[in-house]
N, C-alpha and C positions, 0 to 999 in steps of 0.2 A: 080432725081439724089441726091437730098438733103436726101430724105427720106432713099436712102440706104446708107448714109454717115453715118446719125444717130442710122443706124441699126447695120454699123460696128462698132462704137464707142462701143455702147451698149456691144455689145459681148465683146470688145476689154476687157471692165473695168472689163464684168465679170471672164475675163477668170486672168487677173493680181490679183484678190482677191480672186480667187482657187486657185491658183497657190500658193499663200502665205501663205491660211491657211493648206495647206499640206505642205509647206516647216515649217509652223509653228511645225503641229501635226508629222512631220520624225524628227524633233531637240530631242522632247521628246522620239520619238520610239529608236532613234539610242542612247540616256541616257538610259535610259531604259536597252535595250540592251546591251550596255558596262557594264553596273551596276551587273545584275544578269548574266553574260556569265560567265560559270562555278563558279559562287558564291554558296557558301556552306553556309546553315544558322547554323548550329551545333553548329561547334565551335567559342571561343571568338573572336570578332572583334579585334584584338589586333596581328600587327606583332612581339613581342618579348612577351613570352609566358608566362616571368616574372613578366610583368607590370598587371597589378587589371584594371579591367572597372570600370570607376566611374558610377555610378548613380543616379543622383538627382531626387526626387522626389516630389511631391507636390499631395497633395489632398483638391481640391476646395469639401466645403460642400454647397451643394443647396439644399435640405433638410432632416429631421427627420420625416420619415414618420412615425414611429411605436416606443416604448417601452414599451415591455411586462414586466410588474414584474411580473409576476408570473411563468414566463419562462426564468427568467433573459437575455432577448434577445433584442437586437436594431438595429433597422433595418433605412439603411441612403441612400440617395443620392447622389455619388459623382462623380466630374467628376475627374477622373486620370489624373495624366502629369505624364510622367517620358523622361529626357533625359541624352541621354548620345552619345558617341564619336566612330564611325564604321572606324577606321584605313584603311580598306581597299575600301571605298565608299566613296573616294573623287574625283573629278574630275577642269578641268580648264574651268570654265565658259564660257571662250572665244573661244572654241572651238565645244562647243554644241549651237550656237545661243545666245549666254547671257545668257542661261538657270541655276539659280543660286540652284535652288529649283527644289525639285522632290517628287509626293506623291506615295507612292508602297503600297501595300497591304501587312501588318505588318507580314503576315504568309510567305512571302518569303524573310523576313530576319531575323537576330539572335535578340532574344529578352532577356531583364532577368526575369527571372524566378520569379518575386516578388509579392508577396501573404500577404496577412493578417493572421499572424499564430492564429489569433483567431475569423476567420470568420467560419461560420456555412455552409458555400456551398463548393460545388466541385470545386476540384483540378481547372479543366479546365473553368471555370468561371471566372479566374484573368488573364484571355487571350483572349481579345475581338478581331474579325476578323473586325478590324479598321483598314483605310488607317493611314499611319506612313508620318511623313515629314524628306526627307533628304537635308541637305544641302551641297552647291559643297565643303567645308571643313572637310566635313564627321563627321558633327554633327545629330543629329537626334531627334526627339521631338515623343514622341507616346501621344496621348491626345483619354479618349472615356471614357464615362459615365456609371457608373455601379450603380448598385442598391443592396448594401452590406449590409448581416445580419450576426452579430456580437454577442458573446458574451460578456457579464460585469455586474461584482458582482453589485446586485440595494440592497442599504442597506434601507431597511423602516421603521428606527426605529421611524425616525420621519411624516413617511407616516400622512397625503398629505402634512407636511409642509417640503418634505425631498428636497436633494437637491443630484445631484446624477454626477458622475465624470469617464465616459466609454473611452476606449484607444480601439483605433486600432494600432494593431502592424505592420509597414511593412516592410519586409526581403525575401534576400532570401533563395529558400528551400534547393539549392540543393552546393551553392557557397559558400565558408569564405572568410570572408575578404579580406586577399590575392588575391583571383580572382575576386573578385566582392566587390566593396566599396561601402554602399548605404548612402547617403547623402541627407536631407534637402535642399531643393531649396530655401528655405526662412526662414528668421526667424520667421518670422509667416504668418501659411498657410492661401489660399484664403476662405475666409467669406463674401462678397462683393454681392454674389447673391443668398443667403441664405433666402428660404420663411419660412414665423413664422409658426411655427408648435402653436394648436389651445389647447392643454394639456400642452407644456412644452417652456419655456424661456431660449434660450442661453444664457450662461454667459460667457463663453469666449471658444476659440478654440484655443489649444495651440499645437505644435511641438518643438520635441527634441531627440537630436540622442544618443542611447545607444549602448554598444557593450558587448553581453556575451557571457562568456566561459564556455562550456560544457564538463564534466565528459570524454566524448570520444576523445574530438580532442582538440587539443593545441591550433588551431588557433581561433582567433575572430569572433563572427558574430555580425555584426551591424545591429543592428535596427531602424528603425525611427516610432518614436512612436507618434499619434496626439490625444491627450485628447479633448475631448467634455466634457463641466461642461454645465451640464443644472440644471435649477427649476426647481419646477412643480407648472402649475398656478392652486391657491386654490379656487378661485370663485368658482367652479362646487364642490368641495366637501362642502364650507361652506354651499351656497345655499342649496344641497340636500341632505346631509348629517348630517353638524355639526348644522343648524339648526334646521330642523325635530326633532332630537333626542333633544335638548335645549327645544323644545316646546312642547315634549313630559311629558320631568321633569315636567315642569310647568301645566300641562292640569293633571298629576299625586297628584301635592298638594292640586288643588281643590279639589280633592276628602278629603281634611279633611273637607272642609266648608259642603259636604254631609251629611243631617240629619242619625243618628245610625239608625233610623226608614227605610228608606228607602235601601231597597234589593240592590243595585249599588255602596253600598260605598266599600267594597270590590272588584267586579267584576271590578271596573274603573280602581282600582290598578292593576288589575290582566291584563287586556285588554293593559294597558300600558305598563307592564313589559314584554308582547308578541310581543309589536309594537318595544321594544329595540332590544329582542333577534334580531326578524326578521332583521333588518336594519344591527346588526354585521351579522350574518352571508351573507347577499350577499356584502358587504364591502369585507367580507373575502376571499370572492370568487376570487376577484382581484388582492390577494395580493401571494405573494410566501411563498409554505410551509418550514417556519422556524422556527426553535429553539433558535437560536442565539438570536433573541433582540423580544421585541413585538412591535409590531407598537405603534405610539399615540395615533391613533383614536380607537383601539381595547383597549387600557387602557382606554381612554375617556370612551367609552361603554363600559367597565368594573366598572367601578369608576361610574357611574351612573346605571347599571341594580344593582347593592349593596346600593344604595341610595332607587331608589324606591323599592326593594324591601323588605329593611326594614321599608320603611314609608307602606307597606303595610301590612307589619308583627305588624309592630305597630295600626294601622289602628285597629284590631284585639281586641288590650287591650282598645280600646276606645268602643269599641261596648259592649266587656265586663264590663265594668263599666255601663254602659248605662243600660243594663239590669242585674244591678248587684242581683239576687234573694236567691241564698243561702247563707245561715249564714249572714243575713245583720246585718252589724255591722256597727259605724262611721268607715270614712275614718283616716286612720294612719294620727299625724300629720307630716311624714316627707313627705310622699306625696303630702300634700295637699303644703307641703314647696316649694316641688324642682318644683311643677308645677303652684306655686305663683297662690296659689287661697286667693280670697280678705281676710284680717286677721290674713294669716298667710304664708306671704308674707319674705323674709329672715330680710327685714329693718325693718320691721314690729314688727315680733317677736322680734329681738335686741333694739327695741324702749322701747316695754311693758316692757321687764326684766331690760331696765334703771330706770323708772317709780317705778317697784315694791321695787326697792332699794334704791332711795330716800324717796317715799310716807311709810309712816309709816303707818302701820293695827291697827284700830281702833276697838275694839269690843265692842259690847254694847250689855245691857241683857243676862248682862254672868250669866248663871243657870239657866235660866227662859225658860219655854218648850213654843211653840206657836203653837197651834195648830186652823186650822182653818178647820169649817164644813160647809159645802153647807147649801144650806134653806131644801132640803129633807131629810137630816139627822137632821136638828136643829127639824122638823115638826114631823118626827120621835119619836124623842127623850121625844115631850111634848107630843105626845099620849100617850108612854109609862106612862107615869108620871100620865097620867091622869085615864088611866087605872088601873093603880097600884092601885089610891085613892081611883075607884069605887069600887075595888075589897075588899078592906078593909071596906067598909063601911058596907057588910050585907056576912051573909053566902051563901045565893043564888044563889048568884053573881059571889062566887070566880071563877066556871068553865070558866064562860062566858069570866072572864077575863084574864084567863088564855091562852084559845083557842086565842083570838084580840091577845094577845102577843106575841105568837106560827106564827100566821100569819106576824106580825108584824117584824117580826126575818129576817123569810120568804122574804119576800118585802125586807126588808134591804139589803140580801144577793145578791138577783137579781140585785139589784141599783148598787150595789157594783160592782158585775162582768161587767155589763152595761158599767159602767165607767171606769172600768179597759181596756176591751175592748177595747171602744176609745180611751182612751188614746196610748192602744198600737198600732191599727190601723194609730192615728196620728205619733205617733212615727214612725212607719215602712214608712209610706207615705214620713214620712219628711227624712227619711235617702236617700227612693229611691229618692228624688229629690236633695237631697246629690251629689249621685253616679253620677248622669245625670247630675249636677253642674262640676263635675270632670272629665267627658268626655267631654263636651265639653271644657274644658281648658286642656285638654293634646291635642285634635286633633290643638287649638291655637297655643302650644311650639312644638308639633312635626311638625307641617307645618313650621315655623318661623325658627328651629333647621332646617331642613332639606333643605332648604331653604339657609340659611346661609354656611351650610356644601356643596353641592353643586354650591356654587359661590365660594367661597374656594378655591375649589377642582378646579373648568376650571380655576380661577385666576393663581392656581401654577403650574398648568400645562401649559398653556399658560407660564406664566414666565419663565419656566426651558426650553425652546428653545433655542436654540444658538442665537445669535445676529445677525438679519439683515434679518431670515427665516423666521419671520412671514412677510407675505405679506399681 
């Protein structure tokens, strides 16, 4: 008896809590019902045909998934709101169960038409088949997530250190003013669940409503327009870009300290001035084909493939000196000036011409000829001598001494040229160690100049940034 007591109970409870949630799920069905019976989605929710549907808008950004420069395109995350007021989908709460709130499927009722006039996708893309919220006052909220790609001008003047400021326009297409009001829901849109994009830094996301007038029609179209100011984070360009190229210059000056002897001191210049090109053009690759401005970083690598490769142009005049062979002559002295070789050095030479204009020129042995002779010519001279006397002393003789004198001449001439020789041998040795004195102190100032003109150059370019872009 007990056991079927508890067996009706049982059913009893279940059957009061089916009971409920079908009086629950008919409160909705019979809203529902009253809602869309003979409802037309077409035309404007609005009984007097005069009155404009407001609509407020809002776009939450959750992320930046993409900006191409080179297709001037940017591509974002957002989740859409838009609400606005359905005049004829209001109802009394208290007559559907309490039921205050109703969610229907957006495509069976009037929606606006509002688009981003500067997005890159189709028409029918700014119309998600999202459930819509209506409330019993005949308010309505549409909310649903889209993944919008965008056009906006990316200026790269100061590529990677640019900073870059893209608008979405939203309106609509096919309403003015008059019919359709679109309005900002906030004064500034939602940013709150926003992931950092891993290239570029938000700086601020802004909204602000405009209204323009077109050439065809009189009346207003508003727009609401939400700017995105982003950075760009420069870690990845300085790491693999602006450095490489920096350690390139530098790996390019050693090659002055390169002996002229050795086959590489050219070819180091050359090898590096291939490692620039190469690096601009895949930089370039990333960037959009412009006329308008040049980037920084293609001036950067401009401003230095013109450095190395006049240190390698120069390079050139240092090897040439090195093996300096025809027409050896002394080195000029303004060269030996401007490339401050020891003596005749710029202080140097202004010192001695002070010197020569105080110290008064003393000359001594003025008229008196000095002539000095080696011991083979002094040895020379007393055979002749001596022969001359043998030959005077007997007629026999004169031939004999005649011919030793003949020879004697002989000998002389030989000695003569001997020492001319070396001498000029020394002379030519010593100029070529000249030349080779003078090549290695030009490849000293061209490395040091080059060097200095090069820091320079990144100093003022760096410098001439706007304020606040370098990162």
């Amino acid at each position: 008896m007990e056991r079927n007591i508890a067996v009706t109970l049982v059913l009893l409870a279940l059957c009061v809590s089916t009971a409920s949630a079908v009086r629950g799920t008919s409160w909705e069905a019979q809203l529902l019902e009253h809602l869309l019976q003979n409802h037309d989605s077409e035309p404007r929710p609005v009984l007097n045909s005069s009155h404009a549907v407001t609509v407020k808008i809002d776009a939450a950004l959750a992320q930046i998934i993409a900006v191409d420069s080179k297709n001037q395109q940017v591509t974002v995350n957002l989740w859409y709101r838009s609400y606005w007021t359905d005049e004829t989908m209001s109802w009394n709460a208290s007559q559907f169960g309490g039921v205050s709130a109703i969610r229907v499927s957006s495509e069976k009722i009037w929606r606006p038409d509002i688009v981003v006039y500067n997005s890159l996708g189709a028409y029918s893309d700014a119309f998600a088949d999202s459930e819509a919220t209506i409330y019993s006052d005949g308010s309505l909220s549409w909310l649903y997530p889209v993944i919008l790609t965008f056009t906006c001008a990316i200026d790269v003047t100061y590529f990677p250190y640019d900073e870059q400021t893209c608008e979405m326009q939203f309106g609509s297409w096919s309403f003015d003013g008059f019919k359709l009001d679109v309005h900002n829901r906030s004064a500034q849109p939602d940013s709150g669940n926003y992931l950092e994009n891993e290239e570029w830094e938000l700086g601020s996301y802004t909204v602000r409503r405009e209204e323009f007038f077109y050439g065809c029609c009189p009346e207003p179209y508003p727009v609401v327009t939400m700017s995105i100011f982003i950075r760009r984070k420069t870690l990845y360009y300085n790491y693999n870009v602006v450095a490489p190229c920096i350690l390139i210059v530098f790996v390019s000056l050693f090659g002055f300290w390169v002996p002229a002897e050795c086959g590489e001191k050219l070819s180091l210049g050359v090898t590096m001035l291939l490692s620039l090109v190469v690096f601009m053009q895949i930089v370039s690759q990333t960037l959009p084909a412009t006329s308008t401005s040049v980037p920084y970083i293609a001036q950067f690598f401009g401003g230095t493939i013109i450095l190395v490769g006049v240190s390698v142009s120069l390079s050139a005049f240092g090897i040439y000196f090195h093996f300096h062979e025809l027409n050896l002559k002394p080195p000029p002295t303004w060269l030996r000036t401007i490339l401050f070789v020891d003596g005749y050095k710029p202080w140097q030479l202004i010192k001695n011409r002070k010197k020569k204009k105080v110290e008064p020129t003393v000359i001594a042995n003025e008229g008196l000829e000095v002539v000095s002779m080696d011991e083979k010519e002094k040895e020379a001279a007393e055979i002749n001598a001596k022969v001359s006397r043998f030959g005077h002393n007997g007629n026999n003789n004169t031939g004999l001494g005649v011919q030793v004198t003949t020879h004697m001449e002989k000998i002389d001439q030989n000695v003569e040229a001997l020492r001319k020789t070396s001498d000029e041998n020394e002379e030519q040795e010593g100029l070529r160690d000249m030349w080779k004195t003078l090549a290695v102190q030009l490849d000293k100032v061209l490395m040091i100049g080059i060097l200095v003109a090069f820091v320079v150059m990144t100093a003022a370019m760096f410098a001439s940034l706007p304020p606040g872009i370098l990162r």
